[in-house]
C-alpha positions in Angstrom: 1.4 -5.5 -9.2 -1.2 -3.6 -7.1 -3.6 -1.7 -8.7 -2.3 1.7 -8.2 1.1 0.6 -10.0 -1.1 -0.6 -12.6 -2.8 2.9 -13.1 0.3 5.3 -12.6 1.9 6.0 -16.9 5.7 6.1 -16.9 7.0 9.5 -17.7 7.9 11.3 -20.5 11.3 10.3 -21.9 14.5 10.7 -20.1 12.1 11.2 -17.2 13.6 10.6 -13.6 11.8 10.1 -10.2 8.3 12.1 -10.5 8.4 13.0 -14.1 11.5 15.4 -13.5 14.4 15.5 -16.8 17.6 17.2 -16.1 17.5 20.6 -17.9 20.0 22.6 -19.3 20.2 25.6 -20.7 16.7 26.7 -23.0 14.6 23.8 -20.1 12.0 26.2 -18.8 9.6 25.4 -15.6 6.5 23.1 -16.5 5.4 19.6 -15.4 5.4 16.7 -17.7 4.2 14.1 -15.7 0.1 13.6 -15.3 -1.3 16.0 -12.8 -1.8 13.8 -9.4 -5.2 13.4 -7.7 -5.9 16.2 -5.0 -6.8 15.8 -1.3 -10.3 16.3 -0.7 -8.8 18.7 2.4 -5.8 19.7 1.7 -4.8 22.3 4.2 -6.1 20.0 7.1 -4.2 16.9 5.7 -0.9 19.0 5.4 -0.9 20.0 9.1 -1.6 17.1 10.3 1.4 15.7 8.2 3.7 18.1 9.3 2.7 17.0 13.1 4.7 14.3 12.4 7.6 16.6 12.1 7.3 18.4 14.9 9.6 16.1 17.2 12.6 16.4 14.5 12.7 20.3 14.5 16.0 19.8 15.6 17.4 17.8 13.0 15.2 19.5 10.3 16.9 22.7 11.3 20.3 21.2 10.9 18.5 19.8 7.4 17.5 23.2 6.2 20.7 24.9 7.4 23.1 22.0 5.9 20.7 22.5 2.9 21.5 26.0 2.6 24.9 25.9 2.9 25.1 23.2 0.0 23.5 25.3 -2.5 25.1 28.6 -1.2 28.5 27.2 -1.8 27.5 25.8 -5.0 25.7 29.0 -6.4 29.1 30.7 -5.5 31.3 28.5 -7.7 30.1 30.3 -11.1 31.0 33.7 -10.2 34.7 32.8 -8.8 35.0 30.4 -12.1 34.6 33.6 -14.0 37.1 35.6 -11.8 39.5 33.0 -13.4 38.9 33.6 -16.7 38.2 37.5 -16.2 42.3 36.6 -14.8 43.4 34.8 -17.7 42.0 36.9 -20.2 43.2 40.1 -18.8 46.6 38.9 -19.0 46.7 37.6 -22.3 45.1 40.6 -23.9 48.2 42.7 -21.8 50.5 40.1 -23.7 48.8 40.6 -27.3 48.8 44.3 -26.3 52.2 44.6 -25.3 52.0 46.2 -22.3 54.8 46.5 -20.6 54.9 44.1 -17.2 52.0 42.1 -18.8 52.1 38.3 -17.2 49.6 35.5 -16.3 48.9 36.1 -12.5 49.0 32.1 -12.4 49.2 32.8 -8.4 46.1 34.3 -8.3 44.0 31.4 -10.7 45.2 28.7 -8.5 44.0 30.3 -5.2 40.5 30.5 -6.8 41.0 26.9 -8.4 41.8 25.9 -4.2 39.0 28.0 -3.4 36.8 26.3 -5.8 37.9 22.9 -4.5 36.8 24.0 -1.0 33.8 24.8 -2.0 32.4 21.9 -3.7 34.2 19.6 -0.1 32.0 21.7 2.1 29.5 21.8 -0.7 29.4 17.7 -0.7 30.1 17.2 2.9 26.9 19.5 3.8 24.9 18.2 1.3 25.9 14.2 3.0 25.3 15.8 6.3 21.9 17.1 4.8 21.1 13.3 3.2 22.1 11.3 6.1 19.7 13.9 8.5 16.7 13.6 6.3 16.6 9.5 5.8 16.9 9.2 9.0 14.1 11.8 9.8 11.9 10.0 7.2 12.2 6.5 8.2 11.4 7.5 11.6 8.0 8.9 10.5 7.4 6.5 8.1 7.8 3.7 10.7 5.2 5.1 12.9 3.0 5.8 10.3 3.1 1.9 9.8 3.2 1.4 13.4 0.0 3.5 13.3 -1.7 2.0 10.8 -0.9 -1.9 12.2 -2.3 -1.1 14.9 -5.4 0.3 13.7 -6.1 -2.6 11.7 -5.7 -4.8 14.7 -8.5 -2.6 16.5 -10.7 -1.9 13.3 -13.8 -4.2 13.5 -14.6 -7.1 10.8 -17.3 -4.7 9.3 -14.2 -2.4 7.8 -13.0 -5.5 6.1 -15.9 -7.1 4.9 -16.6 -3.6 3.1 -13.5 -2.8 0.9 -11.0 -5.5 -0.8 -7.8 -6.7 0.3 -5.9 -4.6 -2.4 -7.6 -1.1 -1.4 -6.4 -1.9 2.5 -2.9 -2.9 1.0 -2.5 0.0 -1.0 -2.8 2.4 1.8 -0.8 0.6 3.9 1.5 -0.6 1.7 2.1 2.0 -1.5 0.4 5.2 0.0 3.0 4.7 3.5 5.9 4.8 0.6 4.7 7.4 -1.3 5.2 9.4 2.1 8.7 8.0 2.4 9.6 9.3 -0.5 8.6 12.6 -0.3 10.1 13.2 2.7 13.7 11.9 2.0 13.7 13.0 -1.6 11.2 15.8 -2.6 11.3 17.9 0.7 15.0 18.7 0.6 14.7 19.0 -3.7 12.3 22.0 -2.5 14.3 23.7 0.1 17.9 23.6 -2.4 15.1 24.6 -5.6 13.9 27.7 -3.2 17.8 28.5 -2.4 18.7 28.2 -5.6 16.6 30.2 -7.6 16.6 32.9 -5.1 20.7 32.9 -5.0 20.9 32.6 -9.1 18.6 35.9 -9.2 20.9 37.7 -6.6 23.9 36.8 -8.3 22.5 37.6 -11.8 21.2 40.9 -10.7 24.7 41.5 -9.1 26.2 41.0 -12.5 23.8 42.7 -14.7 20.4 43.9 -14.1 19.8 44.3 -17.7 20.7 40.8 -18.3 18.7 39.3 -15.8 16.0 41.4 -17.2 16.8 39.3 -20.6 16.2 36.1 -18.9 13.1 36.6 -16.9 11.1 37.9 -20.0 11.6 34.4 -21.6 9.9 32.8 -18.7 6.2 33.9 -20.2 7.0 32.6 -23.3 7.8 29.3 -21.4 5.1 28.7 -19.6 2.9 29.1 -23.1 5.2 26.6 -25.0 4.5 24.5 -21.6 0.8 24.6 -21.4 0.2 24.1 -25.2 2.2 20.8 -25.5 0.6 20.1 -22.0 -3.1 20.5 -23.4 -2.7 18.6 -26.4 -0.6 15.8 -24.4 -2.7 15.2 -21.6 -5.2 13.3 -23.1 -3.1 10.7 -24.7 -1.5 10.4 -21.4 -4.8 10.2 -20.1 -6.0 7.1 -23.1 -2.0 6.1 -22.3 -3.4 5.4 -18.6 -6.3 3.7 -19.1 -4.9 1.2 -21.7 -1.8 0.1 -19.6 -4.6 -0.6 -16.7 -6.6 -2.9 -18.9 -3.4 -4.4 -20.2 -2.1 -5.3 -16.6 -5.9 -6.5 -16.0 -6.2 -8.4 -19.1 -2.3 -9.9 -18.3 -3.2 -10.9 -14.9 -6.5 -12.1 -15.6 -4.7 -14.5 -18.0 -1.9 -15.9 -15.9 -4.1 -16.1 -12.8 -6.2 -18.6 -14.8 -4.3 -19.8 -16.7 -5.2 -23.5 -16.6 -8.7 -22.4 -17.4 -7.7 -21.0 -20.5 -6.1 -24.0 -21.5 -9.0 -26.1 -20.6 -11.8 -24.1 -22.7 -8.9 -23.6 -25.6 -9.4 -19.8 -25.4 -6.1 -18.7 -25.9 -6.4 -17.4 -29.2 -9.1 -15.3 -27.8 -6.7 -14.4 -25.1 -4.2 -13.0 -27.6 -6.6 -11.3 -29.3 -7.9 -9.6 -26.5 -4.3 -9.1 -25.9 -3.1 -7.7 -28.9 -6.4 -4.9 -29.6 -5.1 -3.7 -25.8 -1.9 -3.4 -26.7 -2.7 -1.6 -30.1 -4.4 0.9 -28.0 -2.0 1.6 -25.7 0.5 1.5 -28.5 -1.4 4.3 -30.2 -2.0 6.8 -27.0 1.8 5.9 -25.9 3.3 6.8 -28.7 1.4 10.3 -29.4 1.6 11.1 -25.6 5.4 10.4 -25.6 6.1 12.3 -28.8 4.7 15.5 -27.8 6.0 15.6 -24.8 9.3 14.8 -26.6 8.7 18.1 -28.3 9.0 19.9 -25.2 12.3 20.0 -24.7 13.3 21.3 -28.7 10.4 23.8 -27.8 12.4 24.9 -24.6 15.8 25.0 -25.7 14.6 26.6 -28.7 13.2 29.4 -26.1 16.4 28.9 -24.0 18.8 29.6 -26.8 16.6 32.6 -27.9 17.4 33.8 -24.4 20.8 32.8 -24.6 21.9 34.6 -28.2 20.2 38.0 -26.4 22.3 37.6 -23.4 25.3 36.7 -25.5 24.7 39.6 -27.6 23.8 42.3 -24.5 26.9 40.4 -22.7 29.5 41.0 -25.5 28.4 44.8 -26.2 28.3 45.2 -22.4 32.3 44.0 -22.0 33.3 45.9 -25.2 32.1 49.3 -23.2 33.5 47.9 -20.3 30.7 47.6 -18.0 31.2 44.5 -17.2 34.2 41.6 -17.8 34.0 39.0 -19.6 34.3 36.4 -16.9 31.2 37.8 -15.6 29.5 37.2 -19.0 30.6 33.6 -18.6 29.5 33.2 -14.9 26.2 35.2 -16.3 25.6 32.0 -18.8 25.5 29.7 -16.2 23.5 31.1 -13.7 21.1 31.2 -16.7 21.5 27.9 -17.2 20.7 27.2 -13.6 17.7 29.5 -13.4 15.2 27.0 -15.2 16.1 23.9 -13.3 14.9 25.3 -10.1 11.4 26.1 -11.9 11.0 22.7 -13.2 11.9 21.0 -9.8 9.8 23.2 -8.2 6.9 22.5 -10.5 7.2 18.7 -10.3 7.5 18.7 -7.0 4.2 20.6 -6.1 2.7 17.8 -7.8 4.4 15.0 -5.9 3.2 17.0 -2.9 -0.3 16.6 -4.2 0.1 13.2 -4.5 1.3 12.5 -1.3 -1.2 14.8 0.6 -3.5 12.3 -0.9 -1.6 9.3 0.0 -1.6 10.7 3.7 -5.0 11.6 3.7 -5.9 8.1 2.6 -3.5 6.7 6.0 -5.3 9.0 7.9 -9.1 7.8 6.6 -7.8 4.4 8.3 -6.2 6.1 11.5 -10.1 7.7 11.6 -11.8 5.1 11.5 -14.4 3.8 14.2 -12.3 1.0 16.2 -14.5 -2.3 17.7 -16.6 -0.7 21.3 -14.1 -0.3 24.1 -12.3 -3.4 25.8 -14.5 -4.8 28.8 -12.3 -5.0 32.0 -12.9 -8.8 33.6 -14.6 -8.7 37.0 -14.2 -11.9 37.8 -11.3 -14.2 37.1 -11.8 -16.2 34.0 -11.6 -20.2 35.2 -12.4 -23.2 32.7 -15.6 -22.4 30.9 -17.9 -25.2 30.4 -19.6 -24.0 27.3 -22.5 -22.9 28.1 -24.3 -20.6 25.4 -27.2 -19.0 25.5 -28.6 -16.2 22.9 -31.5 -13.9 24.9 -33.5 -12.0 22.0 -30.9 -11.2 20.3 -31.5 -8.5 17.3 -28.8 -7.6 14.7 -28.7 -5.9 11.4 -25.1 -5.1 9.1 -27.5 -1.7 8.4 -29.3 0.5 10.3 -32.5 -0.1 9.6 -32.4 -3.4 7.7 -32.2 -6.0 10.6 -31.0 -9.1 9.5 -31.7 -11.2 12.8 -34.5 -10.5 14.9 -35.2 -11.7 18.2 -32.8 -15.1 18.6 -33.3 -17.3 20.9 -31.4 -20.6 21.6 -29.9 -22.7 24.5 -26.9 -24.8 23.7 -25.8 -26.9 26.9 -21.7 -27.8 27.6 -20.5 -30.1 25.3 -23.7 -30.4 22.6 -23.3 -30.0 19.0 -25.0 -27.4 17.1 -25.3 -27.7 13.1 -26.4 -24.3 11.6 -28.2 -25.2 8.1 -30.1 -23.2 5.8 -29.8 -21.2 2.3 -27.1 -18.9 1.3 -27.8 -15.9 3.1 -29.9 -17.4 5.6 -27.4 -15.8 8.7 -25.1 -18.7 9.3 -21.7 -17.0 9.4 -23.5 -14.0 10.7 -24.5 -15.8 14.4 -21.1 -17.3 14.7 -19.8 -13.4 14.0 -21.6 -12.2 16.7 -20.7 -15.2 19.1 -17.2 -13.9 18.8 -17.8 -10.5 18.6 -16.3 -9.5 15.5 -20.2 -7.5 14.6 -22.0 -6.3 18.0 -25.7 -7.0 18.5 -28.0 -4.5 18.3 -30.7 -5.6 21.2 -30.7 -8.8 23.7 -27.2 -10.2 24.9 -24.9 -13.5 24.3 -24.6 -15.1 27.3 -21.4 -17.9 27.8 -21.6 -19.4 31.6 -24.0 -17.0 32.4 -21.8 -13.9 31.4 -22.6 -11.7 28.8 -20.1 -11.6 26.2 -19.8 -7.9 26.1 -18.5 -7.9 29.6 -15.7 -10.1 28.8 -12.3 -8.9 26.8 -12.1 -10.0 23.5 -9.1 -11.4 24.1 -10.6 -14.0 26.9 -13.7 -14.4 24.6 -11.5 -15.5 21.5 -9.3 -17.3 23.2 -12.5 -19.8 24.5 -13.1 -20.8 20.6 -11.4 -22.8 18.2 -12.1 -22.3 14.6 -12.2 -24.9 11.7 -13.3 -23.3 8.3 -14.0 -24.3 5.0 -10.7 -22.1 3.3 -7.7 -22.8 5.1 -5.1 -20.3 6.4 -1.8 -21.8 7.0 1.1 -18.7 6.9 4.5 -19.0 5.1 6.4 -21.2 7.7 7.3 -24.7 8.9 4.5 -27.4 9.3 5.7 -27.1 13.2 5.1 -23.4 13.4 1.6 -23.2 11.7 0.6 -25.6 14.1 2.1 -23.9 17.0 -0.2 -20.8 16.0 -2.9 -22.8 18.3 -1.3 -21.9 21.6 1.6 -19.6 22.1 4.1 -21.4 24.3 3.2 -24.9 23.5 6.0 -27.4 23.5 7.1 -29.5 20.5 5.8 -32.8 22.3 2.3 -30.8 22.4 2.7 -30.1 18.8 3.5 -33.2 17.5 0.6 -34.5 20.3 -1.7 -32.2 18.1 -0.6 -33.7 15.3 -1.4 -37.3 16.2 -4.6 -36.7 17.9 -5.5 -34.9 14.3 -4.3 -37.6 12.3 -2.0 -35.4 10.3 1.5 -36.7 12.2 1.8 -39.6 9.5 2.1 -37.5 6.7 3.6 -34.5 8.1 6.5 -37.5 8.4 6.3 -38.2 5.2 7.4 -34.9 3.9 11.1 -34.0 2.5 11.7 -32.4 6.5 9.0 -33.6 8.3 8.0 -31.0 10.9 10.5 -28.6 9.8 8.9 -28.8 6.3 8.9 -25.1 5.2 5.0 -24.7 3.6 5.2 -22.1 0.6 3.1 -18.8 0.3 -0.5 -20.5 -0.3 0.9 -24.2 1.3 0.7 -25.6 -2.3 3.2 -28.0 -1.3 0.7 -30.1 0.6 -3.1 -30.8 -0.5 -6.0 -29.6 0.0 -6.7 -32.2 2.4 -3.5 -32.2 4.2 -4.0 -28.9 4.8 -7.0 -28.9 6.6 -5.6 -31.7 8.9 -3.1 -29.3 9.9 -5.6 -26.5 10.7 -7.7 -29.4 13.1 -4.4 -30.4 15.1 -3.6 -26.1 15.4 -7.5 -26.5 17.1 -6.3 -29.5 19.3 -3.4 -27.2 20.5 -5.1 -24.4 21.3 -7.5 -26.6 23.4 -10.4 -24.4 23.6 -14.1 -25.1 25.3 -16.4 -23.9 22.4 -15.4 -25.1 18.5 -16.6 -23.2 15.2 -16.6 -25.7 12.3 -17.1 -25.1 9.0 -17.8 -28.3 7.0 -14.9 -28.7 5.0 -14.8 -32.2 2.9 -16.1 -31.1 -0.2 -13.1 -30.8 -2.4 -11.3 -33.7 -0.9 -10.6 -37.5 -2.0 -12.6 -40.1 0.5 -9.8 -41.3 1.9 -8.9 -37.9 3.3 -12.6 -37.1 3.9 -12.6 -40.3 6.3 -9.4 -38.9 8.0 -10.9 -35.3 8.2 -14.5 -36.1 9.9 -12.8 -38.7 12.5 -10.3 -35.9 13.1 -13.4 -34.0 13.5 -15.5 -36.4 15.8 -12.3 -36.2 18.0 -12.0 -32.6 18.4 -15.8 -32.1 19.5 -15.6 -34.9 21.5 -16.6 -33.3 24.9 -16.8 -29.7 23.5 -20.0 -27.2 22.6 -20.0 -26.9 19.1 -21.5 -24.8 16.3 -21.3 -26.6 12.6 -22.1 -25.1 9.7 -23.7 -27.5 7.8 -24.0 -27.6 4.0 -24.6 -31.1 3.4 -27.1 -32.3 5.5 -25.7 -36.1 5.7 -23.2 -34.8 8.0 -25.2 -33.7 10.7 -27.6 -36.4 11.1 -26.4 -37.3 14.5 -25.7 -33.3 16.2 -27.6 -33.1 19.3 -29.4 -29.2 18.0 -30.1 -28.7 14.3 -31.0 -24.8 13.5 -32.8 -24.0 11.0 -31.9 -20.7 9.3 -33.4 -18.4 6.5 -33.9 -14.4 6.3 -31.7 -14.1 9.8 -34.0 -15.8 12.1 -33.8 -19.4 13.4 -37.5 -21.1 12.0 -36.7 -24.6 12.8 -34.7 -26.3 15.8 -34.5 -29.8 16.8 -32.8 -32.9 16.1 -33.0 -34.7 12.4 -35.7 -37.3 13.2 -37.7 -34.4 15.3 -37.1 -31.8 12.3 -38.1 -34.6 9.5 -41.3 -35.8 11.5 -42.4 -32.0 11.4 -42.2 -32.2 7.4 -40.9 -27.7 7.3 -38.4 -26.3 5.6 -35.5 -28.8 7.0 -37.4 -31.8 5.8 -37.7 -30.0 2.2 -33.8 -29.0 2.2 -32.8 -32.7 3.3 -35.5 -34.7 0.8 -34.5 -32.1 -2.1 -31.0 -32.8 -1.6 -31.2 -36.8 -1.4 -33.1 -36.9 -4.5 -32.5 -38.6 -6.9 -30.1 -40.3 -5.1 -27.4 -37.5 -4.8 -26.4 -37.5 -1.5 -23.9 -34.1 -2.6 -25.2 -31.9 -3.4 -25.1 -28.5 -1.3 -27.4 -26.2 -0.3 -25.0 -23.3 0.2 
């Protein structure tokens, strides 16, 4: 459940989509459902929306017209339903009166019952026309809103995702794209037919009796304060209603996600505890929230049926002087009936509008946002690359202002192996995230082969790197596809050549398919071990001249660390590479050792050179073989 869901309270009772209830006669105009957040620029959001509209003019047209016609046809059906009984009645008072030649014109009902049946065809077959139009319209901008926003992420630079969490990015492109779905199949048309409506009902009703209609529209003031007294005194139980179902869905999911912990510490009466004051609270706001807004509806039919016992009234004297008959009283009565639900649509959808503006404006912060520097075009053609690195006085800070690394330097020859040690914090992940671009340096350049990296495509850059980290990524697939995610095009013999050279293929065989073995959403069919075989033989694949390695043995049995580190030793055989080191017994043999803390390298040299010189790298590896622990980690 994202976090949005979490926040958003159901509606008031026999609520439908966006707080709305079907209304009948006595429903007056008003909003039950939680006022929505508003968009910080409202007018420039909505035009920008409505851009996306702008190549369907001519189906929305056709929408608005088909739209019309709909509601025309259905406003029409009350009036010609009291002609019938205006018919009916007229004969059978000429019957009770005796007059002479009195009859039912049965001839004359039937064509308007025909006539009625027409009506509601065209009235169904415009409004399918109007439906089928409009989905089609809104899926259409929908999927290039996603198409949009996919490829936006694709540009955006790591900096936009190390700064928010997976759920915020989610929601927007996930629940904020839907919310705009929504209100363009659903809420857009509701609006048009509300407009038509309400401004047909008023024609018709002033047609039949001014003085009625008069009747009506004076009980709309009294509505509105029925309305915003039981919306003042609900809204802040709605409000308390919100908050507690949040923490209830936190608490919930809290729980379940660690669930073994729980267990472990025996905290689940605790847990229920916890559990059951939430729930007490929410118990308390839900059930005040939901009972005055229950009392909205008595409240508005009470109003209504004021409004309808005047127009009765006026109606009744009105056909006794003849001024008008009584089929028109009866046609009157509905359109009455009608008048209010327009209102209330109207009303609820203003504030889906709201919503959604938001929702768009949210899509749009993304669409906005600063993509990585533009794409360098290769002047030269890109042949094997030795591995060569070099890093010339290289400056870089995440803020402006704060520099983080100052003045790098460091020469890594073809096929030498680089461990990166130092505290947490020291800038370890931060120089392989410049090496591959995903931050850009402020001052000096990275040079592979002699070319500066920024002169290179990404594409070429990336492609020159393999990567082995400490958390796994395998995707919801077969063993033989995550593998395949090294190199697009590679064969199945290359694969399963991957595999070996790894030393993953001998339990990849022992699995229920082998290599077709479908691995589950987090792979938690396979260990943690097994896993990261899998990711060494995708880095044997992809065959690449400079390797990223992030030690990753720590959480493993010995048996499969043994596996791991040969499979290791095997991959950099022959190849530049940067490890980052946290225990320091793994990197006694790696030809540079680079010494990091506050962003700049201090040390650099191999273990017995960096020991002899009794720094900071002989105090990290003598601290940490203490004692005898030959574990522990230093980040």
């Amino acid at each position: 459940m994202s976090e949005e869901q979490r926040r958003t309270p159901p509606g008031p009772p026999g609520a439908g989509p966006g707080g709305q209830r079907p209304m009948g006669f006595g429903g007056g105009p008003g909003m039950l459902t939680m006022p929505g957040q508003k968009a910080k620029n409202f007018k420039g959001t909505l035009r920008r929306l409505l851009g996306y509209l702008k190549p369907y003019r001519v189906k929305l047209s056709v929408v608005f017209l088909t739209a019309a016609l709909s509601t025309l046809f259905s406003i029409l059906s009350p009036k010609l339903l009291g002609n019938a009984t205006t018919t009916i009645f007229e004969g059978f008072m000429g019957k009770l009166k005796g007059v002479p030649g009195a009859t039912f014109d049965f001839s004359a009902v039937w064509q308007i019952v025909l006539t009625l049946i027409g009506l509601y065809l065209f009235s169904s077959l415009f409004a399918y026309v109007q439906q089928y139009l409009m989905a089609g319209v809104a899926q259409k901008i929908v999927y290039t809103l996603r198409k949009e926003v996919n490829e936006k992420l694709a540009r955006l630079p790591l900096r936009y995702f190390d700064g928010r969490t997976h759920g915020e990015v989610m929601s927007r492109v996930v629940n904020d794209v839907d919310t705009i779905s929504g209100t363009l199949q659903q809420s857009l048309t509701q609006m048009i037919t509300s407009v038509i409506t309400l401004i047909g009902v008023i024609v018709m009703m002033l047609t039949i009796s001014p003085l009625m209609t008069l009747i009506v529209l004076v009980t709309i003031p009294l509505s509105f304060v029925v309305i915003k007294q039981v919306a003042l005194r609900s809204m802040p139980h709605f409000k308390g209603q919100q908050q507690a179902l949040g923490a209830l869905n936190g608490h919930v999911e809290e729980m379940y996600t660690g669930h073994k912990i729980v267990k472990a510490f025996g905290r689940e009466q605790s847990a229920i505890e916890k559990f059951d004051s939430i729930n007490e609270k929410l118990y308390e706001s839900g059930w005040k929230a939901q009972f005055i807004a229950g009392v909205m509806m008595p409240l508005m039919m009470l109003v209504g049926n004021i409004g309808f016992v005047l127009v009765s009234v006026v109606g009744g004297i009105l056909v006794t002087r003849g001024s008008i008959s009584i089929g028109d009283v009866q046609a009157f009565i509905q359109y009455a009936q009608q008048f209010s639900q327009p209102i209330t649509q109207t009303a609820n959808i203003a504030n889906i509008i709201q919503s959604t503006l938001v929702s768009a404006e949210r899509i749009f912060e993304i669409l906005d946002e600063r993509e990585e520097a533009e794409e360098a075009v290769s002047q030269t053609a890109s042949t094997g690359y030795q591995g060569h690195v070099r890093f010339e006085n290289v400056s870089f800070g995440y803020k402006e202002g704060e520099p983080l690394i100052q003045h790098m330097n460091i020469d890594v020859t073809p096929g030498m192996t680089v461990a990166i040690v130092g505290p947490t914090g020291a800038g370890k992940t931060t120089l392989v995230n410049l090496l591959m671009r995903f931050y850009e340096i402020g001052e000096g350049r990275i040079t592979i082969d002699g070319r500066d990296i920024r002169s290179m495509p990404r594409s070429e850059l990336r492609s020159q790197f393999g990567m082995v980290l400490q958390d796994t990524w395998l995707f919801n697939g077969t063993v033989l596809e995550n593998i395949a995610y090294g190199r697009a095009g590679a064969s199945e013999e290359e694969i399963i050549q991957a595999a070996r050279a790894a030393h993953a293929d001998h339990f990849v065989r022992t699995l229920p398919d082998g290599y077709e073995t479908v691995l589950n959403e987090e792979a938690s069919n396979i260990s943690q071990g097994q896993k990261q075989l899998l990711t060494i033989a995708r880095a044997f694949l992809a065959d690449p001249a400079i390797l990223i390695l992030d030690e990753a043995t720590s959480s493993v049995d010995t048996r499969t660390e043994l596996l791991i580190q040969k499979a290791m030793s095997g991959l950099m055989q022959g190849r530049t590479s940067f490890v980052i080191a946290h225990r320091l017994s793994t990197i006694r043999d790696a030809d540079l050792i680079l010494v990091m803390n506050h962003g700049t390298v201090i040390e650099q040299g191999n273990h017995e050179e960096l020991l002899a010189k009794g720094g900071f790298y002989a105090d990290l590896y003598n601290s940490q073989f203490s004692q005898g622990s030959a574990t522990q980690q230093v980040s």
